[in-house]
FITORDREN-386833 format. One record per residue: residue in one letter; x, y, z of N, C-alpha, C in turn. Coordinates in pm, whole numbers, plus 32768, in hexadecimal, padded with zeros to 4 digits. Atoms other than C-alpha are relative to their C-alpha. Layout:
AXYZXYZXYZ...
//
This chain:
X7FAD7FFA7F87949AA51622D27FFB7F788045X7FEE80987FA7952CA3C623887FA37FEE8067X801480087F7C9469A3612495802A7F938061X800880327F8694BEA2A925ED7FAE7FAC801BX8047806E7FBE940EA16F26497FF580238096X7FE07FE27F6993C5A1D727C480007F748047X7FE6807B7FB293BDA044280A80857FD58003X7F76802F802F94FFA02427A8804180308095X7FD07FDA7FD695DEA00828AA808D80628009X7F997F6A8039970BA11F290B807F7FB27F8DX7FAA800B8032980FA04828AD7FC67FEB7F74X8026801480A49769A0042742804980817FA2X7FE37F89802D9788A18A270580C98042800CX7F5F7FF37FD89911A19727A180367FA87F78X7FA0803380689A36A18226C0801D7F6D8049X7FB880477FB49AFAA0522749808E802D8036X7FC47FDA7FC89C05A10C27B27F84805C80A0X806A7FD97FA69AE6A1CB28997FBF7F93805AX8021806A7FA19A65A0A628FD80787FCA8074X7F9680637FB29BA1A00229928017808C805BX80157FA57FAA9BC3A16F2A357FA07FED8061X806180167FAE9A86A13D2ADE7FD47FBC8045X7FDF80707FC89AAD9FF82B42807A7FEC8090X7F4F801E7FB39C36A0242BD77F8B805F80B1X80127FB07F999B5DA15C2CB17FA07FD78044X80AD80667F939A2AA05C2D4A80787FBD8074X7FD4806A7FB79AC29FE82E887FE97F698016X803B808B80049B079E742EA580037FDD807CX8042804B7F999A7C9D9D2FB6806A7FF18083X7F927FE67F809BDE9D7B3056802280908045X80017FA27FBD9C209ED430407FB6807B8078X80687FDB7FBF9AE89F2730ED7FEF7FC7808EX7FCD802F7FB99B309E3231F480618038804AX7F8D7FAA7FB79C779ED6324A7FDB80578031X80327F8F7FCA9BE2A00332737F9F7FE8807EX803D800A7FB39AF09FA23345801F7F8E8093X7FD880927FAF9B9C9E9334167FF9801D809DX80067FBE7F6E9BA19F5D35667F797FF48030X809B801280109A1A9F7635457FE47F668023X805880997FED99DB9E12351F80527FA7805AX7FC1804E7F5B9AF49DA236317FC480258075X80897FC87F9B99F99E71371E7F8F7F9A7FE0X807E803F803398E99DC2366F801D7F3C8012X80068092804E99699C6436607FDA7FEC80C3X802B80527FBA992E9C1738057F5C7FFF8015X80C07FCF800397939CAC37C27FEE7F6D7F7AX800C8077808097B69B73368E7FEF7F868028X7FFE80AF7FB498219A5337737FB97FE1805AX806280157FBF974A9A9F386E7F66800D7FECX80A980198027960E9A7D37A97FFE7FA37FA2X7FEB8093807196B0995D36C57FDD7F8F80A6X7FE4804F7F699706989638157F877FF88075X805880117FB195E4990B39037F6980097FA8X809B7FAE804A94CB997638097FDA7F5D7F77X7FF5804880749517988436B37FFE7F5B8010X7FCC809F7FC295A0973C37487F987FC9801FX806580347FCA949C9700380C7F737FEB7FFAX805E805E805A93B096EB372F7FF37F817FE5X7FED80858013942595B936E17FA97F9B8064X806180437FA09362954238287F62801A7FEFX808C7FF88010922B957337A87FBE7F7F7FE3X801980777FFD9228940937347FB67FA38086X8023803E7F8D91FA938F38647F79800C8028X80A57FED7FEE9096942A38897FAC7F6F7FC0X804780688084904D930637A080287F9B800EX7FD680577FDB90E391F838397FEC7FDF8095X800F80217F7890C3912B396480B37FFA8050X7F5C80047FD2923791BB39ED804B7FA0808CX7FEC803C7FC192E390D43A9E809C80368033X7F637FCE7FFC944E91643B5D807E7F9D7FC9X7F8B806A8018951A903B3B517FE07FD07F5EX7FB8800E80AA94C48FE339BF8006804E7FAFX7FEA7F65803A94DA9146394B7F887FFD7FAEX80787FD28029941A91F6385A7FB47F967F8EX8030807680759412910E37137FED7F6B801CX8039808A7FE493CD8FDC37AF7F977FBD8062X80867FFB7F8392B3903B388D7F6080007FA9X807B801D8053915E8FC337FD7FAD80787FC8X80597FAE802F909490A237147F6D80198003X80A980247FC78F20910037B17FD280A27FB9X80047F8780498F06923836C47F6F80758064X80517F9D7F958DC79320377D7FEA7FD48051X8045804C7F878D949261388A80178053809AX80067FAC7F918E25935039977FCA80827FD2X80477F6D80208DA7948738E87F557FE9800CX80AD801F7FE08C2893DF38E080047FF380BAX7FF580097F3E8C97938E3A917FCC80708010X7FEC7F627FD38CD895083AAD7F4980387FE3X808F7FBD80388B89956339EE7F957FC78034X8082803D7F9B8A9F94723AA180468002808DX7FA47FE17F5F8B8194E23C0B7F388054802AX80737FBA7F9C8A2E95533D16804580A07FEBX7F9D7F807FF48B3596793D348027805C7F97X80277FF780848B5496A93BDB7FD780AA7FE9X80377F917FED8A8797E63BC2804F80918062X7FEE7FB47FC88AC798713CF880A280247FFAX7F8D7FDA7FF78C3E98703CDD802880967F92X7FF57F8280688C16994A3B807FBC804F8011X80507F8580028B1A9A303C05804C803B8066X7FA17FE27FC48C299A413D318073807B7FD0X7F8B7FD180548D379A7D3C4E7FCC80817F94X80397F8A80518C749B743B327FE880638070X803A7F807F7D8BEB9C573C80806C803C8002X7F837FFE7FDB8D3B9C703D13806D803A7F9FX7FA37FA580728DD49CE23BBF7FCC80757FCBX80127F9780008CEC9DAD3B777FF680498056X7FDB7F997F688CDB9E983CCC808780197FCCX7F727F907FDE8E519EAD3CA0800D803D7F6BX7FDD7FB280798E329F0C3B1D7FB380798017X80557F9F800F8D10A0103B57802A80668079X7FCE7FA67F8A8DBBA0963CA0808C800A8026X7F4E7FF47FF88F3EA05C3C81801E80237F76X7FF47FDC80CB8F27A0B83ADC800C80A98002X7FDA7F9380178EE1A2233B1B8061804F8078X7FA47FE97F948FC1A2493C5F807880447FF9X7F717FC780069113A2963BE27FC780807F7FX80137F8680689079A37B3AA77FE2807B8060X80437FB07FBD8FD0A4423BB2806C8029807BX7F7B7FF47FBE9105A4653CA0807580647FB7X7F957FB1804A91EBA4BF3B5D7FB080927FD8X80337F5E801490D6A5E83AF4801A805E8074X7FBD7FB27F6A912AA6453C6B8067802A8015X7F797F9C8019928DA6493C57800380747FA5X801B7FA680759267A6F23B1A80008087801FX80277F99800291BDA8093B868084802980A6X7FAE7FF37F9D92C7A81E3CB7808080607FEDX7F7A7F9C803493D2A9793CAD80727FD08066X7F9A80237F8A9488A90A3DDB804C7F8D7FECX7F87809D801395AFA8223D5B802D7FCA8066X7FDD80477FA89617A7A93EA17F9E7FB6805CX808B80417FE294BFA7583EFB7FDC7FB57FBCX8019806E80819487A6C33DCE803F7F748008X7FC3802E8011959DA6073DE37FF67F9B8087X7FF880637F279574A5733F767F627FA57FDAX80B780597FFA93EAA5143EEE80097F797F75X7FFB80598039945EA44E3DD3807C7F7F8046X7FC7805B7FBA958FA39C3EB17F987F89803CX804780377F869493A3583FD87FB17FA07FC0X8076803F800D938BA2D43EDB801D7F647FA6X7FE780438048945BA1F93E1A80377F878026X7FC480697FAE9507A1483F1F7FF97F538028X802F80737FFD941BA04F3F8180107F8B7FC3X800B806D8030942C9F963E5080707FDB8007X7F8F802F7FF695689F3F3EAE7FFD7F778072X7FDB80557F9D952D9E7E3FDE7F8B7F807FF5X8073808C803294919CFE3FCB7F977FF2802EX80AE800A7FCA93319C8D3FD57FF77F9E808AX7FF180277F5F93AC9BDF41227FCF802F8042X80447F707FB393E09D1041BA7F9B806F7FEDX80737FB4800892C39DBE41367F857FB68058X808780487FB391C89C8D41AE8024802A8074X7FE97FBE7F3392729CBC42FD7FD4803D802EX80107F8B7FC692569DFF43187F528019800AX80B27FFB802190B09DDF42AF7FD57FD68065X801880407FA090A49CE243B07FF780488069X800B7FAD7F5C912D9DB144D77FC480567FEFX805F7F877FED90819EFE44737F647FE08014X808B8053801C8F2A9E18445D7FDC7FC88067X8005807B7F7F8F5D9D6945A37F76804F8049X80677FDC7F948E1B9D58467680388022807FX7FCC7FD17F998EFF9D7F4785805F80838023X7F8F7F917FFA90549E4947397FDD80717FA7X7FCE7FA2809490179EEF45F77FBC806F7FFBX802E7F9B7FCE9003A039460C7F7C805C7F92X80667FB6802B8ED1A07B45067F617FBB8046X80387FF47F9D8E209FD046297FF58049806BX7FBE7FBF7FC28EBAA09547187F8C805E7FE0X804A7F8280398E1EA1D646417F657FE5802AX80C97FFE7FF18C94A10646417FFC7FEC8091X7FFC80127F9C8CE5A0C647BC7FCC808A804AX80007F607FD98D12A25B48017F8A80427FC8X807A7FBC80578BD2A2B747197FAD7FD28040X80A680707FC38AE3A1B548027FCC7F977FCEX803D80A580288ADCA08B473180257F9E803DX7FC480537FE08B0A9F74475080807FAE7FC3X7F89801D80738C5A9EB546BC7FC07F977F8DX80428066807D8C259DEF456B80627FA57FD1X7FAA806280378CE99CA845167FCC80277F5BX80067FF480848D209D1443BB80057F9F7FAAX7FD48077805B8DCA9BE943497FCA7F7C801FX8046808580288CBA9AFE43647F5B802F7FF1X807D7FDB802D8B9D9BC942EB802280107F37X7FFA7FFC80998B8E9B57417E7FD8806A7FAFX80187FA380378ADB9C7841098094807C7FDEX7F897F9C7FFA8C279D42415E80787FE77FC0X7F958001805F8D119C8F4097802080587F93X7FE07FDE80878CF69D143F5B802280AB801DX7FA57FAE7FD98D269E683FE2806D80508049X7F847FF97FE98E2A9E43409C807B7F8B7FDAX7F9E800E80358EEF9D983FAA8036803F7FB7X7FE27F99804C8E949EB93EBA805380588043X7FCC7F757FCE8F169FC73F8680AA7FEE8019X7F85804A7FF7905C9EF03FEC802B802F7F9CX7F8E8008809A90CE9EDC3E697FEC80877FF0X7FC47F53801A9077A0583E4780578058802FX7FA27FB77FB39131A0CA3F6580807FA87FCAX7F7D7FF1800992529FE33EEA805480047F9AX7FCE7FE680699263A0073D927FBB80947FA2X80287F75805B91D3A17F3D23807880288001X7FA07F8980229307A23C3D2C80697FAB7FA7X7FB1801A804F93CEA1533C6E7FBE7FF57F9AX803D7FCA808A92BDA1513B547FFF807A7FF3X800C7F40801692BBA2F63B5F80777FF17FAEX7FA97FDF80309406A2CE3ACB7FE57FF17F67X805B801C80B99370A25F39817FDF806F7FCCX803D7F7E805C92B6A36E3952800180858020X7FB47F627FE2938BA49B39EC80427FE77F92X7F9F7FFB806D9488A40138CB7F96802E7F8CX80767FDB806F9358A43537C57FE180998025X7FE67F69801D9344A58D383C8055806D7FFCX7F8A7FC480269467A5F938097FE080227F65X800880148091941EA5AD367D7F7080908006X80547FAD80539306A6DC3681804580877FFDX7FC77F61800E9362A81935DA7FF5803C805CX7FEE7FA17FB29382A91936D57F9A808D7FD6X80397FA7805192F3AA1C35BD7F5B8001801EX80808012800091A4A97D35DC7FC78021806DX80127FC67F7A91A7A9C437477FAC80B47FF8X80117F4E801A91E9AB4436E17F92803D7FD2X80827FC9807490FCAB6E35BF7F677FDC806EX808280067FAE8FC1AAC836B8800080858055X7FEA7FA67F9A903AABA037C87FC280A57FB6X80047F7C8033900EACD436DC7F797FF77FCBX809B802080308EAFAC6A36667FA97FF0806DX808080077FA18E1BAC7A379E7FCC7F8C805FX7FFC80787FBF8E66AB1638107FFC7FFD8091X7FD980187F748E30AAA1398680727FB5801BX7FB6807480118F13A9BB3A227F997F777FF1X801780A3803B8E1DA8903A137FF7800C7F58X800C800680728DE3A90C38B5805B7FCF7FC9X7F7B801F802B8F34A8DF3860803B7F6C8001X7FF5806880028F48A7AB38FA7F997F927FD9X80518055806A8E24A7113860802A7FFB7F75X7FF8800B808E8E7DA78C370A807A800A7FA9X7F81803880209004A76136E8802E7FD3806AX7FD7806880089079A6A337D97FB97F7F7FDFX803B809B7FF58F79A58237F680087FD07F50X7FF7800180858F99A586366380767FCE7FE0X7F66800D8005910DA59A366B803F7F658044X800C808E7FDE911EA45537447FA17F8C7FD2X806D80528027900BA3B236AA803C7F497FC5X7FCE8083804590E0A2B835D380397F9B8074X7FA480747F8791ADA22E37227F817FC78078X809780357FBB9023A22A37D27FEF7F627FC2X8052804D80358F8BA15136B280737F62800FX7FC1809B801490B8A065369C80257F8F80B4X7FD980387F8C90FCA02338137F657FFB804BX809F803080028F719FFC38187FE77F7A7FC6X801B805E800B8F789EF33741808C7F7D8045X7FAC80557FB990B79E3837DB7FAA7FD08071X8043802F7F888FEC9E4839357F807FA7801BX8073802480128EA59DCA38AF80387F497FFCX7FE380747FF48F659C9B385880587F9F8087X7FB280087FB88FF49C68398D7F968007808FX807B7FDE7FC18E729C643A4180077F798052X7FF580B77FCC8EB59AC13A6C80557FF58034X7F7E80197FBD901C9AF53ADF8038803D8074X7FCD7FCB7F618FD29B6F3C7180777FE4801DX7FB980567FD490FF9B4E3D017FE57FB7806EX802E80787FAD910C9A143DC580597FFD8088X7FB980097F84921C9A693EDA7FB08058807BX80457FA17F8E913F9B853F767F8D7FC0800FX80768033800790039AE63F4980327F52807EX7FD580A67FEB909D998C3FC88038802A80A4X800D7FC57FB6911D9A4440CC7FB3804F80A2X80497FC27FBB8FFC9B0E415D7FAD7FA58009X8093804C7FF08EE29A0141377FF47F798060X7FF280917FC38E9298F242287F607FCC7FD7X8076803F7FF38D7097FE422A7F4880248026X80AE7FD17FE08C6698DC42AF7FCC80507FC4X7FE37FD0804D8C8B99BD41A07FE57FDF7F36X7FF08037807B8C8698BE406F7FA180437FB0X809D801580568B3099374003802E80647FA1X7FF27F73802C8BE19A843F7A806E7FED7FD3X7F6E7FCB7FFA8D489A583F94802A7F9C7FAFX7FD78064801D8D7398F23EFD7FF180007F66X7FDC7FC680968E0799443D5E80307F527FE2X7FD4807380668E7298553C5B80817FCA8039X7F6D80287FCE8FDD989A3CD880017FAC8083X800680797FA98F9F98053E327FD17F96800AX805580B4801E8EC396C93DDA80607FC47FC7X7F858058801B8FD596683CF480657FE08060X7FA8803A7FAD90CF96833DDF7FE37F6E8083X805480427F9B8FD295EA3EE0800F7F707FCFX804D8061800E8F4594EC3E3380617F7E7F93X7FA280108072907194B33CF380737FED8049X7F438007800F91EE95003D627FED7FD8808EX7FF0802C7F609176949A3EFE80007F6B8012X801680887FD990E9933E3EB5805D7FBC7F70X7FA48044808A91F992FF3D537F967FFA7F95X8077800180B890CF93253C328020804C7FCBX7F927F7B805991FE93C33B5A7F737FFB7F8EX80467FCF804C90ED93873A4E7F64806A800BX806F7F847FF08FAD941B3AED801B80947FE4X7FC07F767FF1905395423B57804180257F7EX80027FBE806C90E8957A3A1A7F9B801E7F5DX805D7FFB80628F95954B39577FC8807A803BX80677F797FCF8EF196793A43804880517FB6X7F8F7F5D8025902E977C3A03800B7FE57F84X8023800E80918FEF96F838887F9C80527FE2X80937F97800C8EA4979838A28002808E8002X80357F647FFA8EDA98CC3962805880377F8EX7FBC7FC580958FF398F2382C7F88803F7F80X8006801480618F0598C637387F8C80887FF3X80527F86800A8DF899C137B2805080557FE5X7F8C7F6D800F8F149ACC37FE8006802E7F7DX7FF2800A80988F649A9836937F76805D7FBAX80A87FB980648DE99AEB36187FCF80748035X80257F977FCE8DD59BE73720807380A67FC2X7F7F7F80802E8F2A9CC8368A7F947FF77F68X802D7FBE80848EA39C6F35167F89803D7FEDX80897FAB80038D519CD93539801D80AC8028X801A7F1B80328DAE9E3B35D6807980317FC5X7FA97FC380998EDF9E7634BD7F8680047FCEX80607FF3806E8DB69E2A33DE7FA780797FFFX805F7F9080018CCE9F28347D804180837FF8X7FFF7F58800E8DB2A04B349E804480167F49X7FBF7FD480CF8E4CA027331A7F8A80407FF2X809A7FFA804B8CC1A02532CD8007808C8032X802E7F797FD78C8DA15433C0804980637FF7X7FDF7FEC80188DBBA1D733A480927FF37FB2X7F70801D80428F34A1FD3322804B7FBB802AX7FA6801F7F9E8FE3A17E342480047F36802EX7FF7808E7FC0904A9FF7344D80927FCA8009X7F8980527FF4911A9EDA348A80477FDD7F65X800E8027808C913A9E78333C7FA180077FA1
//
């Protein structure tokens, strides 16, 4: 009896009339295109704006490595290859700016990370659709409005004089507390700021992720004797798990990249010991006094950690578990 080579590929085994059948029915590259052309005309202004703001500007990384001069541009400004990255690393400040900056990212990863998961298990469990519906408006809002008006608003509620969560320690018998120049208090009240103004627009993440769990699985627990935390320990937190691990490791990398308008913002001089990040020294010390190259040898750096900080935890959850970036 004949046998089949199983290395052989299909077309080997096809007549050639079969083949050219099988061939005519593989869509080609244009026709696949066509079809999809609506898709990627949505898709093409998410393309330019990460060619243009994200890609391009790479290109300025040179400059870390050069002594940049404005008026003879980039290629004709003398080559001093580490010389501002060794500045940065022997800086007095040095240290404290990255133990600044690491603190500060972590507080808001370990206390703004489980914020919106813990909000959406809330809606979740919520029967009242018009309630539901007024608590995800109200909560989502915020992140709408700028870190202007958010510092503002920190400011006046903070005031040793006006602000009325003095007001409150005034009526209890304390005494009032200048918040915003007790360094110790920065860091959590910058945390609490970004939670109140960005949790409800992260919940949306992972109300869309629960949508994706069977319903069935609900039933069948329910009929086994399940509580509700049971339930929600052991299908949903399961059922979201994959949109946890991956928007876990996005944030991890993103520990060096405080933002610098709220921070820049809220911090003055009496404050520095706590409040003073990578992002404001550059601006300070880089884009205030023209050291286009200093300043772009620091934000070289905090790149480069970010970088080792995303691949390292992809690496650990493949290892630990299923779930990664790549």
């Amino acid at each position: 009896m004949p046998t089949v080579d199983v290395t052989t590929s299909r077309t080997d085994v096809l007549r050639p009339g079969e083949v050219k059948a099988a061939r005519s029915t593989a869509p080609s590259l244009r026709k696949r295109f066509k079809q999809s052309r609506l898709l990627l005309l949505l898709f093409l202004p998410c393309l330019l704006y990460y060619i243009v703001f994200k890609y391009l500007p790479m290109f300025g990384i040179v400059i870390s490595f050069k002594n940049y001069n404005l008026f003879k541009g980039v290629w004709a400004s003398p080559w001093v290859g580490l010389k501002y990255y060794q500045l940065f690393f022997e800086n007095p400040d040095f240290f404290k700016l990255l133990r600044n900056t690491f603190l500060l990212g972590v507080n808001k990863l370990v206390f703004g990370f489980p914020a919106p998961i813990v909000l959406a298990l809330l809606l979740n469990e919520l029967k009242h659709a018009v309630f539901k519906r007024f608590v995800q408006t109200v909560s989502y809002l915020p992140h709408f409005i700028s870190n202007v008006v958010v510092a503002s608003m920190v400011v006046m509620f903070l005031s040793p004089t006006s602000g009325i969560v003095n007001h409150i320690i005034k009526w209890l018998g304390m005494e009032p507390i200048n918040f915003m120049v007790r360094a110790e208090l920065f860091r959590p009240i910058y945390v609490i700021s970004e939670i109140w103004q960005h949790v409800g627009w992260e919940t949306i993440i992972y109300l869309a992720a629960l949508t994706a769990i069977d319903p069935q699985l609900y039933e069948a627990a329910e009929m086994d004797g399940a509580s509700r935390w049971k339930r929600v320990l052991h299908v949903t937190l399961p059922g979201i798990a994959p949109a946890i691990v991956i928007l876990f490791i996005l944030n991890i990398g993103k520990v060096l990249e405080i933002g610098f308008e709220k921070v820049f913002l809220l911090y003055n001089p009496a404050i520095y010991e706590t409040a003073d990040i990578i992002g404001t020294y550059v601006y300070r010390t880089g884009l205030s006094q023209g050291n286009y190259s200093y300043a772009t040898a620091i934000d070289m750096f905090g790149g480069v950690v970010s970088l080792i900080f995303v691949y390292s935890a992809n690496y650990l959850s493949r290892k630990v578990g299923e779930t990664s970036l790549w």
